[in-house]
FIKEPA-905093 format. One record per atom (N, C-alpha, C): residue in one letter; x, y, z. Coordinates in steps of 0.001 Angstrom, whole numbers, plus 500000, padded with zeros to 6 digits. Example, Ala and Ser with C-alpha at 12.3 -4.5 7.8 and 13.67 -1.06 7.14 Angstrom:
// residues 2
A513190494310507800A512300495500507800A513200496700507800S512850497750507080S513670498940507140S512900500030507870
END
This chain:
// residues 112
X084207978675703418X083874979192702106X085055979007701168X084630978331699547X085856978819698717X085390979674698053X086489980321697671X086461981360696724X087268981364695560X086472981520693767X086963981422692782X086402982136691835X087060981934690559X086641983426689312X085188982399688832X084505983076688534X083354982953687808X083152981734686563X084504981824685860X084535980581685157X085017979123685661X086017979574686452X086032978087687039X085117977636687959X084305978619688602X082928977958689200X081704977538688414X081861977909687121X080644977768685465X081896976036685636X082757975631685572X083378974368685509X083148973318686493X083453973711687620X083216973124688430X081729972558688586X080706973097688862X079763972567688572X078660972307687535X079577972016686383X079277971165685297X079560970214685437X080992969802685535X081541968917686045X080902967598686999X080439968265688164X079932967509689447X078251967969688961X077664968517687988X076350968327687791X075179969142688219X075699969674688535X074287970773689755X073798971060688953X072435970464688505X071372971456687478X071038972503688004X070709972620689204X070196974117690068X071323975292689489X072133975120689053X072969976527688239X072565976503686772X071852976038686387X071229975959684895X071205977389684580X070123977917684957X069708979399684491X070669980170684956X071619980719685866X072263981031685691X073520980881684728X073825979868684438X075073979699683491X074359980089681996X073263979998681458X072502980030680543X072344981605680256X072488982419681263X072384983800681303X073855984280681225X075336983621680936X076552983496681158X076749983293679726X075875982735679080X076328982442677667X076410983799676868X075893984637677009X075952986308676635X076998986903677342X077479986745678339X078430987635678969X079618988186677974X080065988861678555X081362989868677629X082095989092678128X082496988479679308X083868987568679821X083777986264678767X085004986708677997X085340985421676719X085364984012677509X085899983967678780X086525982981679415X085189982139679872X084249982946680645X083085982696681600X081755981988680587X082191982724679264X081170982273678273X081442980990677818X082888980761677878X083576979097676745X083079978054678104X083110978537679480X082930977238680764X081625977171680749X080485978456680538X079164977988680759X078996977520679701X079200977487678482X079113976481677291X079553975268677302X080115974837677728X080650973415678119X080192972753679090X079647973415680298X079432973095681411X077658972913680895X076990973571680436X075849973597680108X075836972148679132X076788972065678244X076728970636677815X076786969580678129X077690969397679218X078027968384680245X076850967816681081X075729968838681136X074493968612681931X073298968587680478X073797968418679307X072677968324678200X071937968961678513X071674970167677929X070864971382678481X070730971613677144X069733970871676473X069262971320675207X068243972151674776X067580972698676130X067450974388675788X068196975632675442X069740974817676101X070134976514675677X070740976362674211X070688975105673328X071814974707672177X071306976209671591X070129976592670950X070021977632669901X070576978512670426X070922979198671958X071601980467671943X073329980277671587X073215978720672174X074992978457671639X075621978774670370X074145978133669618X074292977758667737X074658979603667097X073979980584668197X074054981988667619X075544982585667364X076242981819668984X077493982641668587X078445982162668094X077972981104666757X079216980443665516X079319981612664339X079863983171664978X080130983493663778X081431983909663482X082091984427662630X083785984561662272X084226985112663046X083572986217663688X084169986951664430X084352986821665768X084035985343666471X083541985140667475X085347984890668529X085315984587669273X086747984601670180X086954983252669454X087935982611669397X088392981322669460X088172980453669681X088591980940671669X088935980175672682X087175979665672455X086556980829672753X084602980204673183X083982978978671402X084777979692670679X084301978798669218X085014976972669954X086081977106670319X086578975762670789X085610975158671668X085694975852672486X084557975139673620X083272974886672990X082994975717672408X081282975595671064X081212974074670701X082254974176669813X082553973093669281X082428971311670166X083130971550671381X083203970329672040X082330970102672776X081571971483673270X080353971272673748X078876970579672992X079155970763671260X078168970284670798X078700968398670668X079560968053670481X080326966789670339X079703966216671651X078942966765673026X079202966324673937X077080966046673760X076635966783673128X075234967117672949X074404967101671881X074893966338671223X074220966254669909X075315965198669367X074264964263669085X074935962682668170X075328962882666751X076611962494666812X077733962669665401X076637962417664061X075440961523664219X074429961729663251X073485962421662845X073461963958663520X072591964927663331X073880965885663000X074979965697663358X075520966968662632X076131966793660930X075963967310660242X076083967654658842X077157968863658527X078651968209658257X079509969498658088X079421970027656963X079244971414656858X079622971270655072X080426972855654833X081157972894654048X082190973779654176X081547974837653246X080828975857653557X079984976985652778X081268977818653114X081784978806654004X082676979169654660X083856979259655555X085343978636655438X085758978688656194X086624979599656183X087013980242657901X088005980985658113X089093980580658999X090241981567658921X091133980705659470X091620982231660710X091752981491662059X091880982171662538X093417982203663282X094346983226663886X095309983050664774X095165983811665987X095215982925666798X094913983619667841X095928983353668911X096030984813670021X097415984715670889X097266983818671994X095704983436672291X095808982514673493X096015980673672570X096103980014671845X095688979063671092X097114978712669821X096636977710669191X097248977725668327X096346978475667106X097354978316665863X096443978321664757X094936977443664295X093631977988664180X092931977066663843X092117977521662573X091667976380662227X090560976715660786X088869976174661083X087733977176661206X087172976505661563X085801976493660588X084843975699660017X084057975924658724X082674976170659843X081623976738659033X080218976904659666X079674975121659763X079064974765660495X078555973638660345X076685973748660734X075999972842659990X074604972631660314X074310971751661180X072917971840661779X072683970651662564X071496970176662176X070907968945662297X069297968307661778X068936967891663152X068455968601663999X067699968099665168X066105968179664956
END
């Protein structure tokens, strides 16, 4: 048996693909663990799981952690073609955060 934290197992098999953890990681995207939420978001992208994009798309708001807005972000880059997304700067905030550097990040739309 190995044994590991919850997010690096949401990584690991994104990574190597196991759709059979779908619904679970999809039920991970709500969790309170900042960490567990940014790997099943990524990891869920990695396997194009474009059922779960609208619960992803929910948690782009200012107040959201960082770290999980980063992963948001690269997870959609990974799932949606640079020609359906539409940036447009209605709002941006700028955030500092202690795990990260400084970042600025604007709301963006999507045309799927």
């Amino acid at each position: 048996s190995v044994y590991t934290t919850a997010c690096v197992a949401a990584r690991i098999l994104g990574r190597m693909k196991i759709t059979r953890s779908i619904p679970e990681k999809r039920l991970c995207i709500s969790s309170p663990d900042y960490r567990l939420r940014a790997e099943a978001i990524f990891s869920l992208a990695e396997m194009k799981d474009l059922k779960s994009l609208p619960t992803m798309l929910n948690l782009l708001k200012p107040d959201s952690n960082p770290y999980v807005l980063v992963k948001l972000f690269g997870a959609m880059e990974k799932m949606v073609p640079p020609s359906k997304i539409n940036l447009f700067f209605v709002h941006c905030i700028g955030i500092n955060c202690h795990l990260c550097w400084p970042v600025n990040l604007c709301y963006l739309q999507l045309q799927l």
